[in-house]
Every structure is written in structure tokens, then in C-alpha cells.
C-alpha positions, 0 to 999 in steps of 0.5 A: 296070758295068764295073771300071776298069784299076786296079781289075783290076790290084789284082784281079789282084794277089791271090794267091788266088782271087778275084772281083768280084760285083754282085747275081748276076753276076761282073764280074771274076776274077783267074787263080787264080779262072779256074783254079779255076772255070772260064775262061768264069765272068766275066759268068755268074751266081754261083749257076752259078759256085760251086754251094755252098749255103753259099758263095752264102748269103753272097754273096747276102745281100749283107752280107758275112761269111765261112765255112768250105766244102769243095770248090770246082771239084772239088777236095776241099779246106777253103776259106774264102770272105771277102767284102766289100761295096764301093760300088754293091752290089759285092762282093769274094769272096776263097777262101783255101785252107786245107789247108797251114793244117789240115795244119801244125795236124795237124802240131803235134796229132800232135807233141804226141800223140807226144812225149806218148806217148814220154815216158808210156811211160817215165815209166809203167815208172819209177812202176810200179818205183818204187812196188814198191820203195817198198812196205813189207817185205822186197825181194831184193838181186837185185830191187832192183838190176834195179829200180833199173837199170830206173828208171835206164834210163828216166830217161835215156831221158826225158833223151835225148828231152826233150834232142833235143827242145830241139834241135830247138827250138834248131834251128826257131830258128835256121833262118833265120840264116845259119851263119858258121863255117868248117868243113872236113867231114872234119874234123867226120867224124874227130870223129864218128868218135872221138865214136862209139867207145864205141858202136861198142866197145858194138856191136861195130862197126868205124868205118872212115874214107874222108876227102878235104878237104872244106871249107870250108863254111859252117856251124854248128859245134856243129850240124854235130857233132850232125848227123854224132854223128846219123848215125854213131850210128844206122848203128852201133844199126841197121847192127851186126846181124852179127859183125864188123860196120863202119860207113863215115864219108866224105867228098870234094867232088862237083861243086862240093859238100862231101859227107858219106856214112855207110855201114852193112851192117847190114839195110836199110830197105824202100823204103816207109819211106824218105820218112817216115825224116826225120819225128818219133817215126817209127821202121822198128821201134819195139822195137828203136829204142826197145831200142837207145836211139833216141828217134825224133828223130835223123833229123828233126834231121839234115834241120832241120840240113841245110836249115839249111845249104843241103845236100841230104839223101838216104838209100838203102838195100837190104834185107839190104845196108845203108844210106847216108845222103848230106848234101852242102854248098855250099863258100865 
């Protein structure tokens, strides 16, 4: 039996791999199944083709069905195999790929495993306090304060995170509507810079200004202050490790693009954590993010913003130098 040109063009209309199958023969495949299996597999027998125990149990039996296999020409990799009995003792194999699947899956496991973790370890300080103060007798004045201080400070650490959280959420949302705002990018710095000003008087950190006009863009007004506060905030915590100690916040267009730069002098980040800077919860050094009063989600909330509107995000950084951190935006 031979497929009619119809039928071959809605083979190869299917994005993944897939395969027509009479009794033990391929009688057709399309290109992502030619690529994965091998060039020369139309008109061989499938027990040659696939090789995979499972996979051909379900073929062979002729019924259709799917399952679960792990490797297929030669990659190491979770597929599904679907398939569907058509007229004449025809069978459509489809192999779904499932690694973007597993992988986002593990994504959320993660997340959820993190943002658990980072919320426990506060609330765990603020119990055991809490229960020492609620204990009965006497407790010194001295104690009490420090308790109470450290509860405090805990509590609003579990604020910081759960609020960024929603951001995050807030900003997942969104991300497929279009920012309408007019919104001149040296304008958003000089407010970051008056925004930061209590930190930076708290850190003992200089913040000096280079801006140019940089506008308009595009762009959410609100995210956009977040991005920036963002930025400025982690180059002061992270680049004020010196006496005397100065942030740079810039802007200027460069080819056709508003460009953002914040500058530290602060330590530098080695190059092997560069990639994961953006990621959840991620943190260089996790005692001192957390003692500094970071909760591990700025940097990912500055990347979901910045894909948001559009703008390319690149952070550099040279151990015992310092850090820039670069968002460049397409102008109206």
C-alpha cells in the first residue's frame, strides 16, 4: 500500500516526529521522524526502526495506546509514543517529546520547594523567639527588646518575599500585553536614585548620576520603577563593601535603543554564577543575600520585566571590580 499525496502532506504537517505503519513496515515518515531515526527508515521493518521494547509492544499489538519510553536514535531523552489505528490495519506513530514538559515541571517543583524553604527558615526564628517570650517568669528588659527586634525583622523579611512573590505573579500575567505608557528612561533612574537614598545613607554609599535622554519607550511605568528600585538597590547591598563606597546609575541611547547601566565597585561575581543570577531564590552568597535583606527574587523580576518590554538584559561583572547590570529598550 502506498499514502496518496494528501495524506503525506498531513504527515508532513505534524511538527513532531511521526510515522505511518502497516503490519511491521514504515510506509511513511515525515522529517522530523527522518531526522531522528535515520534517513533510510521508510519501507524498513519497525522492529529495526525503533528498537525499544515498550515502544513496538504497542505497535505490534495493533490496537493503539501510548506509553512512556526513554531514548529514541540515540538520544537520552523522555518521549511519548501515541498511536492510532486507521483503516486497512494502518497505524499513525506520533513521538512527543517531553523534556520542555518535565523540565518546566521541575521548574515549578523547584519554586515551590524554595519558596517554602525561604519563608520556613524566617517563620521557624520568629516561633522559637516567640515561644521564649511567651514563656512564664521573669524575662530581662535587654531580652525582650532583642526578641522583639528579631521577630520584627523576620516578619518583615516574610513581607519582602511574599510581596515580591506577587510581583512576580502580577508580572507572569501580564506578559503578553503590550506596555502602552510613554516613559523617558532618565526619568525612571532619577526617581530610583531619590527612592535609594535611604539605603545608600544606610550603606554608606554614594549614588551618582550619568543621565542622557533616554525616551520614549514603551513601557509600564509602575514595572519600570521596580525594575530600576530593583537594580539600584541590589548594587548598593552588594557593591557597598568599601569605605566610601559609589553606585553609578546611567542612562543614554545606543543604537537605536534606550539603555539603562547601573554600576557597583563592590566584589564582583564570578563568572560561573553569572547565568543563574536571574534564576528564583538563587543567591552568590546566600548569608549575606539574606543579612543584607534580599530575598532571592529581585534579579528574576528585573529579567520577567525586561522580557516584557522587549529589552535585552546583560549583566557583567569582574571579581575584586564590580558589577554592571545593562537593560536596553526599544524607543517609540
Amino acid at each position: 500500500m502506498s499514502l496518496p499525496g494528501l495524506s503525506l502532506a498531513l504527515l508532513d504537517a505534524i511538527e513532531e516526529p511521526a510515522l505511518v505503519v502497516e503490519a511491521e513496515k514504515v510506509l511513511a515518515a515525515n522529517l522530523p521522524a527522518l531526522a531522528l531515526l535515520g534517513e533510510r527508515i521508510v519501507g524498513r521493518d519497525i522492529r529495526f526502526v525503533l528498537r525499544h521494547p515498550d515502544a513496538l509492544d504497542i505497535i505490534l499489538l495493533g490496537r493503539g495506546g501510548s506509553g512512556e519510553i526513554g531514548s529514541l536514535g540515540g538520544r537520552e531523552q523522555p518521549w511519548t509514543i501515541l498511536v492510532r489505528p486507521l483503516p486497512d490495519g494502518v497505524q499513525l506513530v506520533r513521538l512527543v517529546d517531553r523534556s520542555a514538559t518535565l523540565s518546566a515541571e521541575r521548574m515549578r517543583t523547584d519554586f515551590v520547594a524554595n519558596a517554602s524553604h525561604e519563608l520556613r527558615t524566617p517563620l521557624t526564628t520568629m516561633i522559637g523567639y516567640a515561644e521564649t517570650l511567651a514563656e512564664d517568669g521573669a524575662i530581662d528588659e535587654a531580652i525582650r527588646v532583642r526578641f522583639g527586634t528579631m521577630i520584627h525583622g523576620e516578619a518583615r523579611r516574610m513581607l519582602r518575599i511574599v510581596e515580591d512573590l506577587m510581583s512576580l505573579s502580577r508580572i507572569e500575567a501580564d506578559r503578553f500585553v503590550p506596555p502602552v505608557d510613554e516613559v523617558a528612561l532618565d526619568q525612571i533612574a532619577r526617581i530610583a536614585a531619590d527612592n535609594a537614598r535611604p539605603l545608600a545613607r544606610q550603606w554608606g554609599c554614594a549614588v551618582e548620576l550619568s543621565l542622557q535622554a533616554a525616551g520614549p519607550i514603551a513601557g509600564d511605568l509602575t514595572q519600570l520603577l521596580q525594575l530600576a528600585d530593583n537594580l539600584v538597590g541590589n548594587a548598593i547591598r552588594y557593591g557597598s563593601v568599601a569605605a566610601n563606597a559609589s553606585i553609578t546609575i546611567a542612562t543614554s541611547v545606543e543604537a537605536g535603543r534606550a539603555v539603562l547601566c547601573v554600576t557597583d565597585r563592590g566584589e564582583g561575581i564570578a563568572s560561573q554564577h553569572l547565568l543563574r543570577l536571574t534564576e528564583r531564590f538563587y543567591r552568590v552568597d546566600a548569608a549575606r543575600s539574606r543579612n543584607s535583606g534580599g530575598t532571592g527574587l529581585g534579579l528574576s523580576i528585573v529579567k520577567h520585566i525586561a522580557e516584557r518590554h522587549r529589552a535585552s538584559l546583560d549583566i557583567r561583572s569582574i571579581v575584586g571590580q564590580g558589577t554592571t547590570v545593562t537593560v536596553a529598550f526599544p524607543l517609540l
